[in-house]
PDB file with one MODEL, atoms N, CA, C and O in Angstrom:
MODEL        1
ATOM      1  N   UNK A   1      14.601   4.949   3.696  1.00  0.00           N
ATOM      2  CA  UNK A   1      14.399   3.720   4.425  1.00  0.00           C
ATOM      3  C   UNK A   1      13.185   2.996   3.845  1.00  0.00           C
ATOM      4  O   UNK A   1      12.120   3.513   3.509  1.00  0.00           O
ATOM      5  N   UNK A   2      13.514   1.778   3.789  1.00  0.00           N
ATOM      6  CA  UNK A   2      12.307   1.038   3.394  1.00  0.00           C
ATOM      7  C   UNK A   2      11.640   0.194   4.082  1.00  0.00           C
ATOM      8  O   UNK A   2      12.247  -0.803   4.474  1.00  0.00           O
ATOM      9  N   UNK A   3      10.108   0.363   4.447  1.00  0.00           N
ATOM     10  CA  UNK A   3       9.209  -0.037   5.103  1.00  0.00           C
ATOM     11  C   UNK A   3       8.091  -1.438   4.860  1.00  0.00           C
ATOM     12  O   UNK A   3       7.490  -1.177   3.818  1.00  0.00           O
ATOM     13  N   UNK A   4       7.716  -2.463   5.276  1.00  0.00           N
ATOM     14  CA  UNK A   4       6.808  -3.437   4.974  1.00  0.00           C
ATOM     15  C   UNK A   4       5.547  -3.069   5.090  1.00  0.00           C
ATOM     16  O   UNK A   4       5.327  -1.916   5.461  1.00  0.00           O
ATOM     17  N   UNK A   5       4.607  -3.826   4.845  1.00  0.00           N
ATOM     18  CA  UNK A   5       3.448  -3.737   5.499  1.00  0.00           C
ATOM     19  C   UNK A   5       2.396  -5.165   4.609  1.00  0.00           C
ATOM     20  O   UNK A   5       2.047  -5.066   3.433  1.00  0.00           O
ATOM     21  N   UNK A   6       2.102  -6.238   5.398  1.00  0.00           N
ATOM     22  CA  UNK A   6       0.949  -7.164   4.761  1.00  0.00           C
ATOM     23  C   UNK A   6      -0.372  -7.093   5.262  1.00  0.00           C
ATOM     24  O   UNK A   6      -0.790  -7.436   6.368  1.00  0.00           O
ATOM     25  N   UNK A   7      -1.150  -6.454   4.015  1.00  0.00           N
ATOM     26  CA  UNK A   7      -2.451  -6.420   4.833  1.00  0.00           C
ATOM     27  C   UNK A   7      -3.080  -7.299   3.451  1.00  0.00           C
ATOM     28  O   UNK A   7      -4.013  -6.884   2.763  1.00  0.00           O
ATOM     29  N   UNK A   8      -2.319  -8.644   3.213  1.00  0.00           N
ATOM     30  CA  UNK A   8      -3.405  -9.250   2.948  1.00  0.00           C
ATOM     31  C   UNK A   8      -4.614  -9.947   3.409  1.00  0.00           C
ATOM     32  O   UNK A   8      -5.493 -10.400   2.676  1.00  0.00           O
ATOM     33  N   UNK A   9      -4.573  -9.995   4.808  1.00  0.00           N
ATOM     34  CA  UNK A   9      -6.172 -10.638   5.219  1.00  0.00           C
ATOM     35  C   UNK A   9      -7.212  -9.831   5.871  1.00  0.00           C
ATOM     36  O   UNK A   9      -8.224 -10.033   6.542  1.00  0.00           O
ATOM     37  N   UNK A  10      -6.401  -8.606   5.294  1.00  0.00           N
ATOM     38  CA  UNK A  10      -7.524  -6.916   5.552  1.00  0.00           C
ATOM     39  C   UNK A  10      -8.231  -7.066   4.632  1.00  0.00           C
ATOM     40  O   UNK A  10      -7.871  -7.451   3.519  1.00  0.00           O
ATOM     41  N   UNK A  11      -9.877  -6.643   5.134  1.00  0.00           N
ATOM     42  CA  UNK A  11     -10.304  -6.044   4.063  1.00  0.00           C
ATOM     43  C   UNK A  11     -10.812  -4.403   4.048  1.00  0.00           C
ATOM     44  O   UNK A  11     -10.583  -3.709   5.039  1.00  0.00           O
ATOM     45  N   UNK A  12     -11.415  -3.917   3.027  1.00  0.00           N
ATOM     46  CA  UNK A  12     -11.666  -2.681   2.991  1.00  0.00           C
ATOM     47  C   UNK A  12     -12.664  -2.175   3.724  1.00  0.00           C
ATOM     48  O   UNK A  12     -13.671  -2.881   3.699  1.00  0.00           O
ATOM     49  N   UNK A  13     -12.745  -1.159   4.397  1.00  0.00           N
ATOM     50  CA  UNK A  13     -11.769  -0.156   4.440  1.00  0.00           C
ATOM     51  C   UNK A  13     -10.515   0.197   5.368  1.00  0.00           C
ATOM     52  O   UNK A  13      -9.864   1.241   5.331  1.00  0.00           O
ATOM     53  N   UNK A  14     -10.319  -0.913   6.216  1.00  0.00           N
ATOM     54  CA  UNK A  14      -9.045  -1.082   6.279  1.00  0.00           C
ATOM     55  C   UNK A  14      -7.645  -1.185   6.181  1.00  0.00           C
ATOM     56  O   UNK A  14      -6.707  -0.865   6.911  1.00  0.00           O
ATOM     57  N   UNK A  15      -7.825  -2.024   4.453  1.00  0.00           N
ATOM     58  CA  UNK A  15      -6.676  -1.835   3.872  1.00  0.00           C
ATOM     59  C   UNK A  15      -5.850  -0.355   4.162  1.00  0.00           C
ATOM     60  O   UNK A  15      -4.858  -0.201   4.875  1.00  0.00           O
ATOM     61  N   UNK A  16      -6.518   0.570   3.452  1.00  0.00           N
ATOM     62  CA  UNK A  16      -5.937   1.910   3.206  1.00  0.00           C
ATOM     63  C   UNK A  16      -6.038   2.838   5.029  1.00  0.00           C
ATOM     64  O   UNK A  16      -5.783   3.955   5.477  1.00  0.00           O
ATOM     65  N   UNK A  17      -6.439   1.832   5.422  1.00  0.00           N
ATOM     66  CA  UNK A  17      -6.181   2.573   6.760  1.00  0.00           C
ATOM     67  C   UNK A  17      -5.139   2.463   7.844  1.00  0.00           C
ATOM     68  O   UNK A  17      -4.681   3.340   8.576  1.00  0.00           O
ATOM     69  N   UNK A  18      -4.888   1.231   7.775  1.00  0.00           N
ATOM     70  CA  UNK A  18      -3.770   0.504   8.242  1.00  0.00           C
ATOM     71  C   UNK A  18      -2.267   1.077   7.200  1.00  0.00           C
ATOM     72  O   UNK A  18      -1.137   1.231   7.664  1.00  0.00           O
ATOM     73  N   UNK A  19      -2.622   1.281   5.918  1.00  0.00           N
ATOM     74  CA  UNK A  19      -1.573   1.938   4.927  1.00  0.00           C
ATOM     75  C   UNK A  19      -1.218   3.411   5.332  1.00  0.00           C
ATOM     76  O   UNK A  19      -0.122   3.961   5.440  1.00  0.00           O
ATOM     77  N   UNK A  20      -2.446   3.856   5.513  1.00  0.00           N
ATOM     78  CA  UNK A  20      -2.235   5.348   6.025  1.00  0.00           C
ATOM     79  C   UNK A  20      -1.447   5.961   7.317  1.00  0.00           C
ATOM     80  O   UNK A  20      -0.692   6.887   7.616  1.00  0.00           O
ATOM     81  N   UNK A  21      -2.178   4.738   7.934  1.00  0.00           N
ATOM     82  CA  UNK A  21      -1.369   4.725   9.609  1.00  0.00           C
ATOM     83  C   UNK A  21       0.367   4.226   9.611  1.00  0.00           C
ATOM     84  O   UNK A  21       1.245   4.431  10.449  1.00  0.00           O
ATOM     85  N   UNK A  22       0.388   3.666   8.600  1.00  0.00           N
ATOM     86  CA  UNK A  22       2.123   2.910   8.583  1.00  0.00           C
ATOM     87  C   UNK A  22       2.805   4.035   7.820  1.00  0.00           C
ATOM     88  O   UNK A  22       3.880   4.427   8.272  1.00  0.00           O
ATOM     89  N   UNK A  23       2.238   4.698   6.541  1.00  0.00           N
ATOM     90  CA  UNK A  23       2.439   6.166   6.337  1.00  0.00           C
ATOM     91  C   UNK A  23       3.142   7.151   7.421  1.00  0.00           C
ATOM     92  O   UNK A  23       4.274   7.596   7.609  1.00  0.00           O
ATOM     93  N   UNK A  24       2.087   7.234   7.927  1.00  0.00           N
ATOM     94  CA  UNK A  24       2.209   8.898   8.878  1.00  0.00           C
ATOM     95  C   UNK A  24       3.163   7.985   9.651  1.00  0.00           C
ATOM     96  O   UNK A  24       3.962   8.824  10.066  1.00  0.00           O
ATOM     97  N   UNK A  25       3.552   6.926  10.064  1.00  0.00           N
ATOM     98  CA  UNK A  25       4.728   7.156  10.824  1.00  0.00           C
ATOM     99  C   UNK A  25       6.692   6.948   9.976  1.00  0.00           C
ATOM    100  O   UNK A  25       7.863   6.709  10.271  1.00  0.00           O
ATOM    101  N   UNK A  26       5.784   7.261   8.844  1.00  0.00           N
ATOM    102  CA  UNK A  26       7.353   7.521   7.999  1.00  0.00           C
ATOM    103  C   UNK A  26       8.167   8.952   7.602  1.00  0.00           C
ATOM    104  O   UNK A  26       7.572   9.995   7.330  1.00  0.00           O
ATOM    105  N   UNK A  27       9.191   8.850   7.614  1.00  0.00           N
ATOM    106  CA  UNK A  27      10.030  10.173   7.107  1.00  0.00           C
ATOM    107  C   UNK A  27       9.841  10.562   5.897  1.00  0.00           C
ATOM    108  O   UNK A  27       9.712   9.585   5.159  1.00  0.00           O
ATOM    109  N   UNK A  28       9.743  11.823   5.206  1.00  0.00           N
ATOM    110  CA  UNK A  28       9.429  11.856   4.140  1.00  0.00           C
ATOM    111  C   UNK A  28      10.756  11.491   3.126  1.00  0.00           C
ATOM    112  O   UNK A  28      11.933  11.850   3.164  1.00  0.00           O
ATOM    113  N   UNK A  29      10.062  10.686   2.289  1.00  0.00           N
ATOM    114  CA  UNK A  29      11.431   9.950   0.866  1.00  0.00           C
ATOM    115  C   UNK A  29      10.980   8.721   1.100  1.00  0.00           C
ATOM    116  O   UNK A  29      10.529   8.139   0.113  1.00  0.00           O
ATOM    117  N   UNK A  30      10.962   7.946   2.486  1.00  0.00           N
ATOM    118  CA  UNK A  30      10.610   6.578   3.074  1.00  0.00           C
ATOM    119  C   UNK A  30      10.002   5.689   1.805  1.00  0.00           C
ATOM    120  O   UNK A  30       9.223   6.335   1.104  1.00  0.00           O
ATOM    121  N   UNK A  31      10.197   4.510   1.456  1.00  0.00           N
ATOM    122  CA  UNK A  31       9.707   4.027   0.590  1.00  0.00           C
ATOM    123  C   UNK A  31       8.677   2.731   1.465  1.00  0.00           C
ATOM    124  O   UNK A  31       9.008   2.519   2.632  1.00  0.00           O
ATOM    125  N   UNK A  32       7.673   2.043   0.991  1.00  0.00           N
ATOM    126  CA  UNK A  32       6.781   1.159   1.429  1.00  0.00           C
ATOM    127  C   UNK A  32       6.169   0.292   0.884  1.00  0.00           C
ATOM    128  O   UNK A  32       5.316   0.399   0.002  1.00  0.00           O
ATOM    129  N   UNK A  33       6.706  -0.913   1.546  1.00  0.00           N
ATOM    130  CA  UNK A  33       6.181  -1.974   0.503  1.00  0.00           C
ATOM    131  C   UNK A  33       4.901  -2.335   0.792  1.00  0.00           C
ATOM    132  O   UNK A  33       4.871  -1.801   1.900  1.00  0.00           O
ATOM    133  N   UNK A  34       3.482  -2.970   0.638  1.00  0.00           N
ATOM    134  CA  UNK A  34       2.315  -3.206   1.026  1.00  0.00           C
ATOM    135  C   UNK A  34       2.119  -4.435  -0.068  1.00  0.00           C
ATOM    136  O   UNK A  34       2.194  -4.405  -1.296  1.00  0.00           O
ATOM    137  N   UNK A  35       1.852  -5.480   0.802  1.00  0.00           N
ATOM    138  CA  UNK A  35       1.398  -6.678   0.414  1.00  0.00           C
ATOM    139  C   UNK A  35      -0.134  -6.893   0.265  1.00  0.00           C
ATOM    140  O   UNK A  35      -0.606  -6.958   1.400  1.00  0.00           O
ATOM    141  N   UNK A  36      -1.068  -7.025  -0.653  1.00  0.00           N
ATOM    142  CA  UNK A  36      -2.049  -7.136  -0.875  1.00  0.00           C
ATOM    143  C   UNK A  36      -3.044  -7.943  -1.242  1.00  0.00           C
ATOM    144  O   UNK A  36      -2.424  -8.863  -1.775  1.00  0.00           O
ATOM    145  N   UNK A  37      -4.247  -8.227  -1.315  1.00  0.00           N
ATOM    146  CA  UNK A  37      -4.634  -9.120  -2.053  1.00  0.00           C
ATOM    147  C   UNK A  37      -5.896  -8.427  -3.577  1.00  0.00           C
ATOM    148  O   UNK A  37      -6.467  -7.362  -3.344  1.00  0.00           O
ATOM    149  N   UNK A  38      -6.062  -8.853  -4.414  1.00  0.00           N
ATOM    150  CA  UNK A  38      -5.993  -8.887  -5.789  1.00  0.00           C
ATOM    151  C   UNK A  38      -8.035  -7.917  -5.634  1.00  0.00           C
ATOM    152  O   UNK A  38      -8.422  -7.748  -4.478  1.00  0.00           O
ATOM    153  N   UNK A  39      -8.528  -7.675  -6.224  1.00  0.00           N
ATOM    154  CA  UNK A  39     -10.050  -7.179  -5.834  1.00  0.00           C
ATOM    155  C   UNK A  39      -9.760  -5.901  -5.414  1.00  0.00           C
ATOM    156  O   UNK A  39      -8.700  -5.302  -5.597  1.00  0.00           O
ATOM    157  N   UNK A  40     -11.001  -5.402  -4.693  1.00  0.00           N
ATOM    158  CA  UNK A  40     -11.016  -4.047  -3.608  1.00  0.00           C
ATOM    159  C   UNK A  40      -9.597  -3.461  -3.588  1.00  0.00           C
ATOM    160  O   UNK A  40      -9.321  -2.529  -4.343  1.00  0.00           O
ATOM    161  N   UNK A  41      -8.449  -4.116  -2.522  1.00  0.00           N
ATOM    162  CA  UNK A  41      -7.463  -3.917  -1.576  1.00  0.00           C
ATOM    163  C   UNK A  41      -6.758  -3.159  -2.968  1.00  0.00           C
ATOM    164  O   UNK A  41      -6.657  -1.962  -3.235  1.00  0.00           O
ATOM    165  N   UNK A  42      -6.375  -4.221  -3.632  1.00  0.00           N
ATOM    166  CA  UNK A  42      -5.815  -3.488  -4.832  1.00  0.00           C
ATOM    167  C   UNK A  42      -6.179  -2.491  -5.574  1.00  0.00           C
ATOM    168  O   UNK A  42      -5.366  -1.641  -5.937  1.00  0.00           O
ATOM    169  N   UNK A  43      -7.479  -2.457  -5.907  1.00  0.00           N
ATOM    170  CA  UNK A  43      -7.882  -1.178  -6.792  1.00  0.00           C
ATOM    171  C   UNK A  43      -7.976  -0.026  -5.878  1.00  0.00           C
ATOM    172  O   UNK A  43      -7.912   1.063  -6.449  1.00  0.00           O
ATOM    173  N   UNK A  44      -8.120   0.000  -4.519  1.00  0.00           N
ATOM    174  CA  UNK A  44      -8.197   1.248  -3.526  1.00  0.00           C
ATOM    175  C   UNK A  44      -6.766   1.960  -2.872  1.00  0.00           C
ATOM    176  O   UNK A  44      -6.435   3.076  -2.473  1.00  0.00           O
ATOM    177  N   UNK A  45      -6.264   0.884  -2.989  1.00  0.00           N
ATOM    178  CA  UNK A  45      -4.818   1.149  -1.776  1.00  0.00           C
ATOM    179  C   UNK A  45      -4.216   2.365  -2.410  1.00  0.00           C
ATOM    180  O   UNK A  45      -4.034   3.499  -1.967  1.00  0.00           O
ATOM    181  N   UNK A  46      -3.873   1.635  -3.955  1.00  0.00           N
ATOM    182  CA  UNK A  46      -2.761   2.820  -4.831  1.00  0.00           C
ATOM    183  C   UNK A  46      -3.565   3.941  -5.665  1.00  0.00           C
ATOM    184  O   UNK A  46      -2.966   4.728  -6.399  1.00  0.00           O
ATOM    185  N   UNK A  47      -5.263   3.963  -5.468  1.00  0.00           N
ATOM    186  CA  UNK A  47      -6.055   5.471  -5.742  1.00  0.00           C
ATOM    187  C   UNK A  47      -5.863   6.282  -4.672  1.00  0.00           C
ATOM    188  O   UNK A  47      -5.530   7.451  -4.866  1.00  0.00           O
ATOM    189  N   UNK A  48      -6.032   5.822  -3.477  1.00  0.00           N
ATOM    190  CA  UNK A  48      -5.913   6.151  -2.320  1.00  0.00           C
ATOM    191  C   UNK A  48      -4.927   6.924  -1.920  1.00  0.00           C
ATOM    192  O   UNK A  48      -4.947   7.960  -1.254  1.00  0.00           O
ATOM    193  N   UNK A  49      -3.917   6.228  -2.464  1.00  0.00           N
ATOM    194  CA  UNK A  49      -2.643   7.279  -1.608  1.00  0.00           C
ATOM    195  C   UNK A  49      -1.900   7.590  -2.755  1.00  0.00           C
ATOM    196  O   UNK A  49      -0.690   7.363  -2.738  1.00  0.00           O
ATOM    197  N   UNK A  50      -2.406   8.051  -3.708  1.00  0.00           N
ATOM    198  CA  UNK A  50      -2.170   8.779  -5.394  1.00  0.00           C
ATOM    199  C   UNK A  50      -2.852  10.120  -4.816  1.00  0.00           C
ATOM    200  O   UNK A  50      -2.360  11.211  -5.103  1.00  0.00           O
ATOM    201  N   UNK A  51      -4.186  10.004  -3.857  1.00  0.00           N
ATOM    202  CA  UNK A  51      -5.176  11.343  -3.911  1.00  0.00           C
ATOM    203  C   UNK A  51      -4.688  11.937  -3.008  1.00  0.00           C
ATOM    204  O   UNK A  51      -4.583  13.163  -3.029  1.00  0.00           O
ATOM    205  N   UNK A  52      -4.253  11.140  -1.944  1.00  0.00           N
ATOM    206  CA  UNK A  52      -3.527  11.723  -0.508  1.00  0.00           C
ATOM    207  C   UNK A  52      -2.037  12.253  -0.946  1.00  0.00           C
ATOM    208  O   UNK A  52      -1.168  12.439  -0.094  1.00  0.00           O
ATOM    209  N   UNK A  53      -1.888  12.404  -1.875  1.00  0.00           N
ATOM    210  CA  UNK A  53      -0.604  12.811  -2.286  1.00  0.00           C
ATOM    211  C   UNK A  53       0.721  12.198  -2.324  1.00  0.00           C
ATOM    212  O   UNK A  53       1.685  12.746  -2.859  1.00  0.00           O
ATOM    213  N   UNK A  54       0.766  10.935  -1.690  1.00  0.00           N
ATOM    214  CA  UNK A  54       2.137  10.277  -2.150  1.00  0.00           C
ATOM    215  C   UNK A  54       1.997   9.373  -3.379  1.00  0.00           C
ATOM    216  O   UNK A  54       0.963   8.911  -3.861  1.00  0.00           O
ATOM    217  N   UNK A  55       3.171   9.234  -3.749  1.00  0.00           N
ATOM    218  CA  UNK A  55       3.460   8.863  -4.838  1.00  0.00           C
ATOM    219  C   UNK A  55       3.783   7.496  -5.130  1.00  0.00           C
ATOM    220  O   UNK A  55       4.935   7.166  -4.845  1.00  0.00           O
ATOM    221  N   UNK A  56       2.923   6.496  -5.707  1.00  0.00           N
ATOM    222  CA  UNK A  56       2.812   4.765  -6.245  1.00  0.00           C
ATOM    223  C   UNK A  56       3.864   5.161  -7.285  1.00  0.00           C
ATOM    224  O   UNK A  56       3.859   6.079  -8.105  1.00  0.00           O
ATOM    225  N   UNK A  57       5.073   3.889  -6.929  1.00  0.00           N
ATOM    226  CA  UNK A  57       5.921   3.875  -7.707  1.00  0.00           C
ATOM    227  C   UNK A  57       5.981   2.580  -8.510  1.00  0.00           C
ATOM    228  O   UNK A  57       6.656   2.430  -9.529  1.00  0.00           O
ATOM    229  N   UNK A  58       5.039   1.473  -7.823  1.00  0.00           N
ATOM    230  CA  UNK A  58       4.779   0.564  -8.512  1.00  0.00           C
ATOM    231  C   UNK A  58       3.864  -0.687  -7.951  1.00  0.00           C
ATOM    232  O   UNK A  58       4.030  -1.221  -6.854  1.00  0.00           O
ATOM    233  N   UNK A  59       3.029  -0.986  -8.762  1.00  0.00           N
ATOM    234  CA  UNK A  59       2.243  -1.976  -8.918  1.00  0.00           C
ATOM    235  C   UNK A  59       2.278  -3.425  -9.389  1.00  0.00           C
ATOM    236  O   UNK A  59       1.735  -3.791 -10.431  1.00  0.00           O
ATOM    237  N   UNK A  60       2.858  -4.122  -8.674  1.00  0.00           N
ATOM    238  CA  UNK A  60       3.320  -5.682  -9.506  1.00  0.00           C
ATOM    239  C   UNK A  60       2.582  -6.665  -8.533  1.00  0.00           C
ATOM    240  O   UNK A  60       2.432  -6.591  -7.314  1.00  0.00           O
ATOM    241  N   UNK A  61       2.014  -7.952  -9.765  1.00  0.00           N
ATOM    242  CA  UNK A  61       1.934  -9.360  -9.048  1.00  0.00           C
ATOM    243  C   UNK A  61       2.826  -9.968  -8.255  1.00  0.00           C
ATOM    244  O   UNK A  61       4.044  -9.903  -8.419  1.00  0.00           O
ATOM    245  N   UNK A  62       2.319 -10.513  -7.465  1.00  0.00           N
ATOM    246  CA  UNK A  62       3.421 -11.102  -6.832  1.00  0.00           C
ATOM    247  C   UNK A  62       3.405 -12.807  -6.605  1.00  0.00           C
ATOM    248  O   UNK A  62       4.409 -13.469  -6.866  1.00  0.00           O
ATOM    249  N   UNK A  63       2.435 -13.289  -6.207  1.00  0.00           N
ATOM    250  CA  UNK A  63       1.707 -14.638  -6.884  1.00  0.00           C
ATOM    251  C   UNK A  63      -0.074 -15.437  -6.491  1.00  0.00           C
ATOM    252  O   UNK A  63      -0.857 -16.033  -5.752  1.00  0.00           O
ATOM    253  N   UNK A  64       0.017 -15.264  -6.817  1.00  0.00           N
ATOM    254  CA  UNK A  64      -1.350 -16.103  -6.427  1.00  0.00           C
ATOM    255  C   UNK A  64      -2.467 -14.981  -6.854  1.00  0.00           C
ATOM    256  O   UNK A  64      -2.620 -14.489  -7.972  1.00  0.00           O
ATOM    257  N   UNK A  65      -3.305 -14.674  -5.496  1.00  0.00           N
ATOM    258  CA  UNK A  65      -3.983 -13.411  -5.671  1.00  0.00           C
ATOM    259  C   UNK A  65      -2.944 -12.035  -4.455  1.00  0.00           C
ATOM    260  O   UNK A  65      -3.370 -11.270  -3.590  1.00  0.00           O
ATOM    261  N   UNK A  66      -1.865 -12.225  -4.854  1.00  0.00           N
ATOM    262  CA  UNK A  66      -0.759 -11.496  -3.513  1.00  0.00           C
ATOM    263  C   UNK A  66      -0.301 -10.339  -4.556  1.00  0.00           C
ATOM    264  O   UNK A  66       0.323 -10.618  -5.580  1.00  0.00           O
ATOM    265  N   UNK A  67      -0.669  -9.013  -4.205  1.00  0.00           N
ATOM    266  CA  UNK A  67      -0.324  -7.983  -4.833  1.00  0.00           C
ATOM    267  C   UNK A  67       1.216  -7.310  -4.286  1.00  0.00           C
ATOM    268  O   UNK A  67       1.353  -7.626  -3.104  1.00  0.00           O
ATOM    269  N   UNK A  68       2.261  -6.585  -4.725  1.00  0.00           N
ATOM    270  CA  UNK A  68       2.501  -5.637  -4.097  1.00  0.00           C
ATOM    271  C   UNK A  68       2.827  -4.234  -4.717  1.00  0.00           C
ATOM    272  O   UNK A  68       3.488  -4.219  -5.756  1.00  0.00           O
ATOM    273  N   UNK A  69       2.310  -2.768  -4.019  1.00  0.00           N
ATOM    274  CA  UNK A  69       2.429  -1.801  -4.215  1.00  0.00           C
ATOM    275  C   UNK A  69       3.333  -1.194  -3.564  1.00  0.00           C
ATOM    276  O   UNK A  69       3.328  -1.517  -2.376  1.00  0.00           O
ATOM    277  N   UNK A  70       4.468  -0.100  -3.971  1.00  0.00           N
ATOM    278  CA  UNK A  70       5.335   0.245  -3.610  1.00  0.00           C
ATOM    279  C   UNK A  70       5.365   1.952  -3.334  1.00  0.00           C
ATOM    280  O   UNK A  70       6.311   2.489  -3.911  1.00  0.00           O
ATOM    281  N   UNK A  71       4.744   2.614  -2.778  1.00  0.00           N
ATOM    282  CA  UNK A  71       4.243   3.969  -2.208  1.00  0.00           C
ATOM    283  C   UNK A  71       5.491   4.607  -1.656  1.00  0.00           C
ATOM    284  O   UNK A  71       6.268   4.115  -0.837  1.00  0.00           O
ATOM    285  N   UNK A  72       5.559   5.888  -2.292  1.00  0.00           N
ATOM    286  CA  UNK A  72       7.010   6.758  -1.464  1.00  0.00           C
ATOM    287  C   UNK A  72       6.035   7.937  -0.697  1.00  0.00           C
ATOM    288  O   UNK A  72       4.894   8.328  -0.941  1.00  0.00           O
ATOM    289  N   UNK A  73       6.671   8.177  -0.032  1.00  0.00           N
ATOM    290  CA  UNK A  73       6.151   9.152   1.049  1.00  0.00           C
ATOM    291  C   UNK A  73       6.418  10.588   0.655  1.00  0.00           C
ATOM    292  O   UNK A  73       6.072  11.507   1.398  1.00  0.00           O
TER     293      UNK A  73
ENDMDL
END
């Protein structure tokens, strides 16, 4: 199943907390999209939950300063 999440007008340390929390309420396989913005949010979100053990399947622009990372559970 695939999941949203925009925390572009989060900032850190939030970002990855609000990510974490939308996490733990997924099944494991669950895929997750996270909308971002470009700085901090981005360089933390997908270290973050690389160390916590799930797996960034991808990292793409999306436009402006709007990131999105794509995290499997």
């Amino acid at each position: 199943m695939k999941h949203q999440l925009d925390i572009t007008q989060e900032h850190c340390p939030m970002t990855f907390v609000r990510t974490k929390l939308k996490l733990a309420q997924m099944a494991k396989g669950d895929t997750l999209e996270v909308l971002l913005s470009e700085g901090e949010p981005l360089n933390n979100v997908p270290r973050s939950a690389s160390e916590q053990g799930f797996k960034v399947l991808a990292v793409e622009h999306v436009e402006g300063k709007t990131h999105r990372v794509l995290i499997e559970k």
